[in-house]
C-alpha positions as CSV (number, residue, x, y, z in Angstrom):
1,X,3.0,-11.7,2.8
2,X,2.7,-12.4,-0.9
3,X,0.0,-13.5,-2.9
4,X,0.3,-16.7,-2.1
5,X,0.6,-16.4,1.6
6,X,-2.6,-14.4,1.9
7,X,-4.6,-17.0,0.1
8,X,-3.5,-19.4,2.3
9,X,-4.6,-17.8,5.4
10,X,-8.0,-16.5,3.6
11,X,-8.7,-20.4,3.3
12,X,-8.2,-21.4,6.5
13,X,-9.5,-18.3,8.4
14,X,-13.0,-18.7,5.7
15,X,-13.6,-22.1,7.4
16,X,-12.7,-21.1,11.2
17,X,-15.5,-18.1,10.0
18,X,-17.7,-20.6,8.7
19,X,-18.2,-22.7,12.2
20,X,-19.5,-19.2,13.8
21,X,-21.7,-18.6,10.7
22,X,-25.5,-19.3,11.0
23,X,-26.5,-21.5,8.4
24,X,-28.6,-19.4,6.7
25,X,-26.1,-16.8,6.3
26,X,-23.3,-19.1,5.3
27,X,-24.3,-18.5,1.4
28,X,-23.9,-14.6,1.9
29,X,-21.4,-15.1,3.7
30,X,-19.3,-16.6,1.4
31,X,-20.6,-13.8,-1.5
32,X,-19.1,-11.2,0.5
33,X,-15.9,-12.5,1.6
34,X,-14.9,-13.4,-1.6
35,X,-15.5,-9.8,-2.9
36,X,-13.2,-8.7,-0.2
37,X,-10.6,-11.3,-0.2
38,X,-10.1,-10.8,-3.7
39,X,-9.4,-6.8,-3.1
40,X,-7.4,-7.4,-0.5
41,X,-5.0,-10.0,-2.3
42,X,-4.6,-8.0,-5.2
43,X,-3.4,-5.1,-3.5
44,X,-1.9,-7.1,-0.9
45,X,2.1,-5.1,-1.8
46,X,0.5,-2.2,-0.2
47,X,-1.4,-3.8,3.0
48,X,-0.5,-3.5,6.7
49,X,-1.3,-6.3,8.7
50,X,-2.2,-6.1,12.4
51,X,-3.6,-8.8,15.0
52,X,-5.5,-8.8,18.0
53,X,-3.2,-8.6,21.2
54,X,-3.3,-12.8,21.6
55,X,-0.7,-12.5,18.3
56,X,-3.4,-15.4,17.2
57,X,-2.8,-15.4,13.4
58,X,-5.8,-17.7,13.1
59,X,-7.8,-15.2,14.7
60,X,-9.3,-12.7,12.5
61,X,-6.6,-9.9,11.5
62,X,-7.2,-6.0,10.2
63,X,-6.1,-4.7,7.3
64,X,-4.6,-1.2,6.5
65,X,-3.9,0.9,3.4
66,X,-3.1,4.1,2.0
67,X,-5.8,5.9,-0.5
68,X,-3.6,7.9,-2.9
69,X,-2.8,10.9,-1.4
70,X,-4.1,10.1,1.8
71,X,-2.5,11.0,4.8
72,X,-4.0,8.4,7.3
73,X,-4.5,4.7,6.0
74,X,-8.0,2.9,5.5
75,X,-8.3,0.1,7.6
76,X,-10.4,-3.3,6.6
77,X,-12.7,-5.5,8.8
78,X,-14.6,-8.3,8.3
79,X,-17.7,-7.9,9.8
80,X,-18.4,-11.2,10.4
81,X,-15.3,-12.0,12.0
82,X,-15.6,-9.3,15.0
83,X,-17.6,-10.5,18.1
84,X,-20.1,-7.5,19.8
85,X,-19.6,-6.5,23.2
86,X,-21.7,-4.8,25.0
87,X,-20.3,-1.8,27.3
Protein backbone atom coordinates (compact mmCIF):
# COMPACT_ATOMS: atom_id res chain seq x y z
CA UNK A 1 0.00 0.00 0.00
CA UNK A 2 1.12 3.57 -0.54
CA UNK A 3 -0.20 6.73 0.46
CA UNK A 4 -2.48 6.83 -1.99
CA UNK A 5 -3.87 3.43 -1.76
CA UNK A 6 -4.64 3.68 1.91
CA UNK A 7 -6.63 6.89 1.41
CA UNK A 8 -8.60 5.24 -0.98
CA UNK A 9 -9.65 2.47 1.07
CA UNK A 10 -10.09 4.92 4.33
CA UNK A 11 -12.83 6.67 1.99
CA UNK A 12 -14.70 3.94 1.10
CA UNK A 13 -14.47 1.89 4.31
CA UNK A 14 -15.56 5.59 6.37
CA UNK A 15 -18.93 5.40 4.43
CA UNK A 16 -19.52 1.42 4.73
CA UNK A 17 -18.73 2.62 8.72
CA UNK A 18 -21.02 5.31 8.42
CA UNK A 19 -24.29 3.09 7.47
CA UNK A 20 -23.65 1.14 10.95
CA UNK A 21 -23.13 4.42 12.78
CA UNK A 22 -26.06 5.87 14.98
CA UNK A 23 -26.78 9.15 13.99
CA UNK A 24 -25.93 10.83 16.87
CA UNK A 25 -22.59 9.38 16.91
CA UNK A 26 -21.77 9.95 13.25
CA UNK A 27 -20.17 13.53 14.17
CA UNK A 28 -17.73 11.74 16.77
CA UNK A 29 -17.39 9.43 14.73
CA UNK A 30 -15.92 11.07 12.06
CA UNK A 31 -13.56 13.24 14.78
CA UNK A 32 -11.97 10.19 15.73
CA UNK A 33 -11.37 8.42 12.54
CA UNK A 34 -9.81 11.15 11.10
CA UNK A 35 -7.28 11.38 14.02
CA UNK A 36 -6.49 7.80 13.32
CA UNK A 37 -6.57 7.58 9.59
CA UNK A 38 -4.20 10.30 9.46
CA UNK A 39 -1.52 8.33 11.79
CA UNK A 40 -2.00 5.49 10.18
CA UNK A 41 -1.30 6.98 6.56
CA UNK A 42 1.60 8.72 7.51
CA UNK A 43 3.36 5.94 8.83
CA UNK A 44 1.71 3.66 6.40
CA UNK A 45 5.80 2.34 5.06
CA UNK A 46 5.94 0.64 8.33
CA UNK A 47 2.26 -0.99 8.67
CA UNK A 48 1.26 -4.61 8.42
CA UNK A 49 -2.00 -5.17 7.14
CA UNK A 50 -4.22 -8.17 8.02
CA UNK A 51 -8.00 -9.08 7.22
CA UNK A 52 -10.63 -10.97 8.76
CA UNK A 53 -10.68 -14.74 7.37
CA UNK A 54 -13.58 -13.70 4.55
CA UNK A 55 -10.20 -11.96 2.76
CA UNK A 56 -13.14 -9.06 2.52
CA UNK A 57 -10.93 -5.92 1.92
CA UNK A 58 -14.05 -3.87 2.40
CA UNK A 59 -14.50 -5.31 5.64
CA UNK A 60 -12.79 -3.57 8.35
CA UNK A 61 -8.88 -4.59 8.42
CA UNK A 62 -6.10 -4.38 11.49
CA UNK A 63 -3.30 -2.69 11.52
CA UNK A 64 0.25 -3.63 12.94
CA UNK A 65 3.50 -1.75 13.77
CA UNK A 66 6.66 -1.82 15.40
CA UNK A 67 7.45 0.80 18.45
CA UNK A 68 11.18 1.47 18.19
CA UNK A 69 12.81 -1.12 19.91
CA UNK A 70 10.05 -3.15 20.37
CA UNK A 71 10.09 -6.70 20.04
CA UNK A 72 6.28 -7.45 19.34
CA UNK A 73 4.34 -5.04 17.00
CA UNK A 74 1.26 -2.70 18.19
CA UNK A 75 -1.70 -3.61 16.45
CA UNK A 76 -4.65 -0.84 15.50
CA UNK A 77 -8.44 -1.26 15.65
CA UNK A 78 -11.17 0.71 14.98
CA UNK A 79 -13.55 0.45 17.50
CA UNK A 80 -16.30 1.25 15.67
CA UNK A 81 -15.71 -1.14 13.02
CA UNK A 82 -15.62 -4.40 15.35
CA UNK A 83 -19.08 -6.00 16.05
CA UNK A 84 -19.54 -7.52 19.94
CA UNK A 85 -20.21 -10.96 20.56
CA UNK A 86 -21.28 -12.31 23.28
CA UNK A 87 -19.70 -15.74 24.56
Amino acid sequence: YGKKDLMSYFKGWIGSVMEHIEEDEKDAFKKRVQTGVKKLVGMCKELQVFTGPSMDPDATMVFAYYKDGAAAPTFVYFKDALREVKC
